[in-house]
C-alpha positions as CSV (number, residue, x, y, z in Angstrom):
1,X,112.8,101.9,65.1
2,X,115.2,104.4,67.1
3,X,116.3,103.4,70.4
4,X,114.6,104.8,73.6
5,X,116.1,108.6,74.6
6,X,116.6,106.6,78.0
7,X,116.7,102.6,78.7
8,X,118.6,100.4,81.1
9,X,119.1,96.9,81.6
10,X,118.3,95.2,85.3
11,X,119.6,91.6,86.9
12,X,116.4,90.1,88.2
13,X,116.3,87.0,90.5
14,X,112.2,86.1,89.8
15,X,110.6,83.9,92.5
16,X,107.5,82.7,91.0
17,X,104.7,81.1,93.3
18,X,105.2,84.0,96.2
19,X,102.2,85.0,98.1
20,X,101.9,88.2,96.2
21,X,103.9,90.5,94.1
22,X,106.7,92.2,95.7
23,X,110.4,93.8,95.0
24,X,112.3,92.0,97.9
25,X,115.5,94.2,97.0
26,X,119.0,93.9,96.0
27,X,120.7,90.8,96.7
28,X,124.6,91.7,95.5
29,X,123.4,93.9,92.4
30,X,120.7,91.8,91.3
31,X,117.3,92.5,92.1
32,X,115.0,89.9,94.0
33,X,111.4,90.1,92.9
34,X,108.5,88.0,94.0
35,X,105.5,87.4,91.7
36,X,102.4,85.5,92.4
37,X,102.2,84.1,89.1
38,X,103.4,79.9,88.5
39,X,106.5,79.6,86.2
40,X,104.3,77.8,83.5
41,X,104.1,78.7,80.2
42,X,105.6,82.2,80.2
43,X,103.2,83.6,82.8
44,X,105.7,83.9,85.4
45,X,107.6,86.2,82.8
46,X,104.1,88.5,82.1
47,X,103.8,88.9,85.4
48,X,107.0,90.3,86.4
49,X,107.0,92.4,83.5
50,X,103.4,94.0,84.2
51,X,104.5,94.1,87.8
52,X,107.3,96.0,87.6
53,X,105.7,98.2,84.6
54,X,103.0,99.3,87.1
55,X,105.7,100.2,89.6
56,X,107.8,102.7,87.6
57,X,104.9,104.1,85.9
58,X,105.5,102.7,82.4
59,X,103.2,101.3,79.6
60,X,103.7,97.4,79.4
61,X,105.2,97.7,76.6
62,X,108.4,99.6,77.9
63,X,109.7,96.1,79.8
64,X,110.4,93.1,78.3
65,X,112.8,90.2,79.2
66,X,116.1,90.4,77.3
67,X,117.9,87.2,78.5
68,X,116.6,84.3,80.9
69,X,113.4,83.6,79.9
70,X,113.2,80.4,81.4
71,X,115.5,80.9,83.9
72,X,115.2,82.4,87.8
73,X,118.1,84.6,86.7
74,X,116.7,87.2,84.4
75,X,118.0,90.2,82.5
76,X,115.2,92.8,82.1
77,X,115.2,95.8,79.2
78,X,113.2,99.0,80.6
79,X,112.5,101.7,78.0
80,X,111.9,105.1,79.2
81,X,114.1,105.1,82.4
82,X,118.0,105.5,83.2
83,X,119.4,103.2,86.1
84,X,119.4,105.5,88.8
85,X,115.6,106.6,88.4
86,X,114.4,102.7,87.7
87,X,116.1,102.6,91.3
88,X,114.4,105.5,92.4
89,X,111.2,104.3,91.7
90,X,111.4,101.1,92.9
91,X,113.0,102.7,96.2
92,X,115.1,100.0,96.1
């Protein structure tokens, strides 16, 4: 499979159990996000991935967890977006 015309690769810091989904912002180049979902059995992971698939306008399918999955400290692949317009879009 050829890789994506445009992909990037984002430090997350994932805070499972929040209140409600949310991008808290950058915390010295890593990116804080909040997600409602429990840190059991991979859900906390699904969540963060649909989450921030919904905010930059991209199928599910286009984020996926690269390193960390059962860490706080994640490393996510986005497919379909550069750096700078990931940032964009998360206004961020």
């Amino acid at each position: 499979m050829p890789a994506p015309a445009s992909s990037c690769r984002i430090a997350i810091k994932a805070v499972p159990n929040a209140p409600s989904n949310a991008v808290a912002g950058w915390v010295g180049g890593v990116l804080k996000v909040r997600v409602h979902a429990p840190a059991l059995e991979g859900r906390a992971n699904a969540e963060l991935c649909d989450f921030l698939a919904d905010a930059l306008g991209l199928p599910r399918r286009a984020v996926s967890v690269a390193h960390g999955g059962k860490s706080r400290q994640k490393v996510l692949q986005i497919d379909g977006l550069t750096l700078a317009e990931a940032q964009a879009k998360l206004g961020v």
